[in-house]
C-alpha positions as a printed Julia matrix, in Angstrom:
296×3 Matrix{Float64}:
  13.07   -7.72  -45.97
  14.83   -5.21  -43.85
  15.46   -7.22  -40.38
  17.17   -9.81  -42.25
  19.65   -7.0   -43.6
  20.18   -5.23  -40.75
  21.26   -8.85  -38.95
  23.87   -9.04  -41.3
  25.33   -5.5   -40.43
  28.11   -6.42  -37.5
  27.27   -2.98  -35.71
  23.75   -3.61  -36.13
  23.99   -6.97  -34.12
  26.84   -5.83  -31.64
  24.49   -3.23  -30.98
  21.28   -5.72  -30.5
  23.81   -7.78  -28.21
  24.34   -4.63  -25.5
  20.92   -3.4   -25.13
  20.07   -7.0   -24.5
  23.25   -7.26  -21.79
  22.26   -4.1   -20.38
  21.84   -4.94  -16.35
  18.79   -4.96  -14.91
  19.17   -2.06  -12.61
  19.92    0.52  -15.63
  16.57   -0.23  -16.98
  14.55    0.51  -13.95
  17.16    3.52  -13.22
  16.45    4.79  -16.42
  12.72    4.71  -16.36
  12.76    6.14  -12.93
  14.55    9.33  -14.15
  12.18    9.05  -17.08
   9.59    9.93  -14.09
  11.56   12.69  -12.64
   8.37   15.23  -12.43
   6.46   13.18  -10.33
   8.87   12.72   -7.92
   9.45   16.62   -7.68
   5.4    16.57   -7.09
   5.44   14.22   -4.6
   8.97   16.02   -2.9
   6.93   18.94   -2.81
   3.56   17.67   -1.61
   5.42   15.68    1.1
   7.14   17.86    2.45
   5.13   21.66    2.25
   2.55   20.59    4.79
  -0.21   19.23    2.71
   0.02   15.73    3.35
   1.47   13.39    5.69
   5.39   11.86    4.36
   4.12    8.2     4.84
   4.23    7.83    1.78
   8.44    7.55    1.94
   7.69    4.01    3.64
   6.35    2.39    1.05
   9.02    3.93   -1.23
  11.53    2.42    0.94
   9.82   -0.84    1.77
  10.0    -0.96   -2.82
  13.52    0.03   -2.5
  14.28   -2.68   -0.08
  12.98   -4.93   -2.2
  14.67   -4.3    -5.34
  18.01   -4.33   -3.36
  17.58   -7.47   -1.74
  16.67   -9.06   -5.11
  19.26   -7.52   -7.02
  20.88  -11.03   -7.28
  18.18  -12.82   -9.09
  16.4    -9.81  -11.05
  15.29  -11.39  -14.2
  17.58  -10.75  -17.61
  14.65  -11.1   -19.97
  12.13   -9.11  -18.32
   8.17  -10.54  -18.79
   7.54   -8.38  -21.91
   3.54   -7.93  -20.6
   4.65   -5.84  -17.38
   7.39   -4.44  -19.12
   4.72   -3.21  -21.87
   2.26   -1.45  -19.62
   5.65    0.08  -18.07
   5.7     1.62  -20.92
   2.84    2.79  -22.09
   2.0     3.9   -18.39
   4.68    6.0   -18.51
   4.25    7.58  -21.65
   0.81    8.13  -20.98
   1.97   10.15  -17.4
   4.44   11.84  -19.97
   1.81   13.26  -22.04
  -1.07   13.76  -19.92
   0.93   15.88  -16.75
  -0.52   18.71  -17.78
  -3.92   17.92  -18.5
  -4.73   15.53  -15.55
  -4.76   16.38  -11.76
  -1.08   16.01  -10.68
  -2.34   12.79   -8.55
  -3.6    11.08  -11.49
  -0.85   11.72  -13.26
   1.43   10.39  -10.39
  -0.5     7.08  -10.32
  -0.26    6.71  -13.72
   3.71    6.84  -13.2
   3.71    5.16  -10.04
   1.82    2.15  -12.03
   4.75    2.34  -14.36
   7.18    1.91  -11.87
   5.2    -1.19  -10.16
   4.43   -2.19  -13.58
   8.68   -2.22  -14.49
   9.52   -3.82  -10.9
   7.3    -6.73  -11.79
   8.64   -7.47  -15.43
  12.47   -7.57  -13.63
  11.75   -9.29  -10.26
  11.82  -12.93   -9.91
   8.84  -14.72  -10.31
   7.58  -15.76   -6.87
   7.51  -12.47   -5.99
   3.75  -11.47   -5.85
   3.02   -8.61   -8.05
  -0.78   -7.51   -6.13
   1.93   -6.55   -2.72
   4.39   -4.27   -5.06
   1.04   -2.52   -7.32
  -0.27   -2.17   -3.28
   3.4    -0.17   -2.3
   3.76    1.93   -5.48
  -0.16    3.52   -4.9
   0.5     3.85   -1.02
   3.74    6.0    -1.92
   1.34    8.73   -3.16
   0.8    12.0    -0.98
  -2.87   10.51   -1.02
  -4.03   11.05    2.74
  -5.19   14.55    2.67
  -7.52   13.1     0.19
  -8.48   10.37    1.27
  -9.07   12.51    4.38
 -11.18   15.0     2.4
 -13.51   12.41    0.5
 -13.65    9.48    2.9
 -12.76   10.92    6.18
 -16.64   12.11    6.82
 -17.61    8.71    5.48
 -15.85    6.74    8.12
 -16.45    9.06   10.89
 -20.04    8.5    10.42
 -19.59    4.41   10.34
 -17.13    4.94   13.41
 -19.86    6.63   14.81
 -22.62    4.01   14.43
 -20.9     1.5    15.27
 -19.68    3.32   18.49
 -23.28    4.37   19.16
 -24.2     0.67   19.55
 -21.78   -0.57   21.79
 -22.05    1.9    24.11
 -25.49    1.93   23.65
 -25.58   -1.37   25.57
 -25.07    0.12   29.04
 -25.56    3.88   28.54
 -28.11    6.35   26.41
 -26.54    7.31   23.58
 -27.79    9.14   20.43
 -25.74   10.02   17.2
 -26.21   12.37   15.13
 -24.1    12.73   12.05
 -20.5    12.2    13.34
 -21.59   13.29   16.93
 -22.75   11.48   19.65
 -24.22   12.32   22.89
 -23.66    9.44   25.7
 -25.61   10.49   28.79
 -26.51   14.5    28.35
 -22.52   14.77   27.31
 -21.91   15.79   23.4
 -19.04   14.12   21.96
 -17.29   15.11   18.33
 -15.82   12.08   16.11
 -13.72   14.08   14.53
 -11.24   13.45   11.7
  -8.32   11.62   13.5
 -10.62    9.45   14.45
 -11.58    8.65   10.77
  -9.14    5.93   10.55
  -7.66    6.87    7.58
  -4.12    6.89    8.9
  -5.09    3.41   10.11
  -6.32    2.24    7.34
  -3.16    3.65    5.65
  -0.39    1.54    8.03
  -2.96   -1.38    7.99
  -2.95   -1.98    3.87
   0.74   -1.31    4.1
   1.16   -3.42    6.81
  -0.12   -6.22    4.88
   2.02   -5.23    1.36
   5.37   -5.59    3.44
   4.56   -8.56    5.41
   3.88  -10.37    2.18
   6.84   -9.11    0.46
   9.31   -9.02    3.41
   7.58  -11.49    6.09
   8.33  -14.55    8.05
   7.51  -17.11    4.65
  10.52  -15.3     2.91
  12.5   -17.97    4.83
   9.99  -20.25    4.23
  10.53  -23.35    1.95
   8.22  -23.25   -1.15
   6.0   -21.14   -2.74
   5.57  -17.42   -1.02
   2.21  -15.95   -0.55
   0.89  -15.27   -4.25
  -0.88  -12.81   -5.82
  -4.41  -15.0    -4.87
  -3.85  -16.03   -1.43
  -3.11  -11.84   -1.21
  -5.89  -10.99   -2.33
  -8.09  -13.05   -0.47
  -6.68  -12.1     3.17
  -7.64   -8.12    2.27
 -11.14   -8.49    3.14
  -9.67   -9.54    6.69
  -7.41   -6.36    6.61
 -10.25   -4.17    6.14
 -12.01   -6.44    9.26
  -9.17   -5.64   11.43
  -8.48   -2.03   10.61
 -12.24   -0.99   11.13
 -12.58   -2.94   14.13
 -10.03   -1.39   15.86
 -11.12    1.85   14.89
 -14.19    1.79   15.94
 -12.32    0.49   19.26
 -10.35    2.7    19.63
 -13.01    5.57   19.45
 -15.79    3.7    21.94
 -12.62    3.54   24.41
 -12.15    7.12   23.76
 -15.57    8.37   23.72
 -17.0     6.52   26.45
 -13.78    8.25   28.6
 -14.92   11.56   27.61
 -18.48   10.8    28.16
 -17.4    10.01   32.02
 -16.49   13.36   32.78
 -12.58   11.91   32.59
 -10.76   13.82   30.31
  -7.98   12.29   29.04
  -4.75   14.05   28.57
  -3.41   14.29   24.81
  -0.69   11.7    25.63
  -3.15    9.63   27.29
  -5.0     9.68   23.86
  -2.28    9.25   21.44
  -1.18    6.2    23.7
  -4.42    4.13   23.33
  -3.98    4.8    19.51
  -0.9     3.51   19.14
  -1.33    0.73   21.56
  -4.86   -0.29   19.15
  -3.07    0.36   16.19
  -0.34   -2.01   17.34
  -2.77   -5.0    17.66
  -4.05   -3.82   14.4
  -1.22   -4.2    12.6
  -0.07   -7.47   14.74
  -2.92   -8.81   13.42
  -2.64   -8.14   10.0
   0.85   -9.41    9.87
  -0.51  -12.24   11.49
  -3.24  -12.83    8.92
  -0.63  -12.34    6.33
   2.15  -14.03    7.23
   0.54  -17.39    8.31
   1.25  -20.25    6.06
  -1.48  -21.73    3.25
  -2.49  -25.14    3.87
  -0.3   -27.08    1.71
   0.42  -31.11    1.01
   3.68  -32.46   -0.52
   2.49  -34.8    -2.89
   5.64  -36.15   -4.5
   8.34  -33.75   -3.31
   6.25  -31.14   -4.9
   3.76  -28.39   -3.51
  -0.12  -28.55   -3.77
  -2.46  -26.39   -2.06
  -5.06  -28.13    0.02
């Protein structure tokens, strides 16, 4: 009995009327603010030497997005996303102090992905925009610390094998000795940085790539999602690569100069990533069946 008496109150409606006129932007702007201690985290985290600022990228590559939408940002936002904006949020609210500060700034970071995909239009794939907002986080020192010995190992094995073809190799753990000489996979050689560039790689490409000017449908949230198998494919391929090349230059008594090293890494990580904008940015076999769309 009390909705239908507050629509009768003028102030009550005029007031209705401007939070439902409010621009896009403020919305978003305001729940970003909302989130202001997780971006001082991050600030800090970023930038005190414990982890690596890529992190800014994927911020940016978000931001980009937003402001090349800004045009056609929806004015009823889809009330799902814009629900688990909120509760995210809240729940990063109430839990920073009882969670590990990275939690907590996924949590919020899911918010913000979360808000971005109630207000953006709809053929705008929400899997690429959840993929930015968790590769903003100051996560590679962790990832380095839980799944850097993991992929050395792998790296490792897989090195082993190859070389193992034409020389005498043996591994053991992360080590390998090729031919009497004792080599150390150590942790840049992990991959984790690669695997970092290669997932966001594949977020921007989908978001920002060639199809944008593409007639018809963009690359959806499916077709995403079933090309990341083929990311993960291409990133450990070329690390593993990247270290044989490496090792098996060590291993010949030619010691390669640091520049010599960091050049063969970017030149594999720059097929990597070729690659996966390759994989991602190629078009889905499609029919036009009456002037309309159908995937084949």
């Amino acid at each position: 009995m009390a909705l239908p008496r507050l629509l009768q109150m003028p102030g009550f409606v005029r007031y209705g009327i401007r939070i439902d006129t409010t621009p896009e932007w403020r919305w978003l702007a305001l729940l970003a603010a909302a989130l202001w201690p997780t971006w001082w985290w991050m600030g800090q985290r970023m930038f005190d030497g414990s982890d690596d600022p890529l992190g800014l990228l994927a911020l940016a590559a978000l931001g980009l997005l937003v402001w090349q939408h800004r045009r056609l940002l929806r004015p009823a936002p889809r009330l799902g996303w814009l629900a688990i904006a909120l509760a995210c949020a809240l729940a990063a609210t109430v839990t920073r102090t009882h969670l590990p500060p990275l939690v907590s700034a996924l949590v919020a970071l899911l918010a913000l992905s979360a808000a971005l995909a109630a207000f953006l239009p709809p053929h705008i794939a929400t899997l690429p925009v959840l993929g930015l907002s968790v590769l903003s986080l100051p996560l590679l020192a962790s990832l380095q610390f839980y799944a850097g010995y993991p992929l050395r190992v792998i790296t490792a094995e897989a090195t082993r094998w190859l070389l193992g073809l034409q020389h005498e190799v043996a591994r053991s753990g992360s080590s390998l000795l090729v031919n009497g000489h004792l080599v150390i996979v150590d942790a840049p050689c992990s991959g984790v940085q690669m695997v970092w560039l290669g997932y966001f790689t594949a977020c921007v490409v989908a978001l920002h790539g060639p199809r944008a000017g593409m007639a018809g449908p963009r690359l959806g949230n499916r077709a995403f999602l079933a090309r990341l198998p083929a990311v993960s494919a291409l990133v450990l391929t070329g690390n593993v690569v990247r270290n044989t090349l490496l090792v098996a230059a060590e291993a010949s008594d030619r010691h390669l100069p640091g520049w010599a090293h960091d050049t063969v890494g970017l030149l594999v990580l720059a097929v990597v990533c070729g690659g996966i904008g390759w994989v991602m940015g190629k078009a889905t076999g499609q029919h036009t069946c009456g002037g309309r769309h159908a995937s084949v």
